[in-house]
Every structure is written in structure tokens, then in C-alpha cells.
N, C-alpha and C positions, 0 to 999 in steps of 0.2 A: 746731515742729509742722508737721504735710505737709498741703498744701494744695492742690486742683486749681485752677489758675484758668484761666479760660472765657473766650475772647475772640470775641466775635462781631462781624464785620463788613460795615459795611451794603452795600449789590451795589455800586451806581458805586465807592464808595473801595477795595474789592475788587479790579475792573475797572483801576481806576488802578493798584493796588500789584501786578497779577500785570504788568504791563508797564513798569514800574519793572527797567531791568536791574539794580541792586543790592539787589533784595529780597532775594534766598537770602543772599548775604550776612548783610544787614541784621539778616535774620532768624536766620541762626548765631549772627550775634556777641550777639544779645537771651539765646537760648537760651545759652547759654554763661554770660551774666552774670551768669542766675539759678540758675545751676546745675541746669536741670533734669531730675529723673531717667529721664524721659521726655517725647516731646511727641505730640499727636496732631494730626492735619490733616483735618477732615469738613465735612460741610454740616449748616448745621441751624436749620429753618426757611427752607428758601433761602438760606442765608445762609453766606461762608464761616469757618469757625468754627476756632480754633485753641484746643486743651487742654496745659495743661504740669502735670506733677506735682512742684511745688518745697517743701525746708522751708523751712520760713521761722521763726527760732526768737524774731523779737521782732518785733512790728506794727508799730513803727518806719521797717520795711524796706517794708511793703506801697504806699506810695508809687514807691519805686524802683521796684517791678515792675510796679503797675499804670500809673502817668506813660506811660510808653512807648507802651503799647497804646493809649491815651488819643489823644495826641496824632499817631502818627505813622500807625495805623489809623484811626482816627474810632471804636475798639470799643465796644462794650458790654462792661465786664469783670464777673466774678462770680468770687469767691472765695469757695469752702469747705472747712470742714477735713476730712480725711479719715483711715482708718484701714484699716491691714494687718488682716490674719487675724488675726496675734498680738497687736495693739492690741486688735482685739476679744475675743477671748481672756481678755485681761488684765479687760477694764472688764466682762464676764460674771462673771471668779471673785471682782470684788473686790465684787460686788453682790451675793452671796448671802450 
């Protein structure tokens, strides 16, 4: 199942990780592990906030992915499931 998850983190640990010279790194090698089909980089709330769009096809795994952001950001993570056009599509025709 595809999933956005939301990491949002707080300004000082922010501040510390953008002066971390192995962040991008760090941060490849995360993306990479999750396989993610994209990522996004914004602010919000003040806040700087990282989005990845990964499947994830057993809940099992959602510790792996969320642990990371947990621990090595201070995040707030939020995970939800999401759905293509043609997802939608589908759960439109199979309701009528």
C-alpha cells in the first residue's frame, strides 16, 4: 500500500542536522532504503518538514521507516495511506 509519510522537525534539531556535514548523505542513504518514489523538502509550520512517498506492502516494515526519523531527527512522523487517480478510479467503480 503507498504511503506519504511526514516528517516534521522541531527548529534547534533542524539547525543541528542542516550543519551536520553527513546529512545529505545520511539523508540518501534513508531515501534509498525506503525506496522512495519520491521525496519532498518544505517548511511547515515553521518547521522543517521532509515528505516521501513509499509502499509499504506489510505494517511490519513501518517501524523501519518511521525508527529513523524518530530517533536521528527528533520528528514528528505521520503516516497516511494514499491513492493514484487510478486507485481512485477503481474504489469509485467498485461502489456503485
Amino acid at each position: 500500500m503507498r504511503f506519504i509519510i511526514r516528517a516534521t522537525i522541531p527548529v534547534e534539531d533542524g539547525n543541528k542536522m542542516i550543519k551536520d556535514p553527513k546529512f545529505l548523505k545520511t539523508l540518501e542513504d534513508y531515501i534509498s532504503k525506503i525506496k522512495a518514489e519520491t521525496s519532498y523538502f518544505f517548511e511547515a509550520e515553521g518547521k522543517r518538514t521532509f515528505a516521501f512517498i513509499v509502499d509499504i506492502p506489510s505494517v511490519d516494515m513501518i517501524p523501519s521507516i518511521a525508527e529513523p526519523l524518530f530517533q536521528r531527527y527528533n520528528a514528528s512522523v505521520r503516516l497516511h495511506p494514499v491513492m493514484l487517480l487510478n486507485d481512485l478510479k477503481k474504489a469509485i467503480k467498485s461502489n456503485k
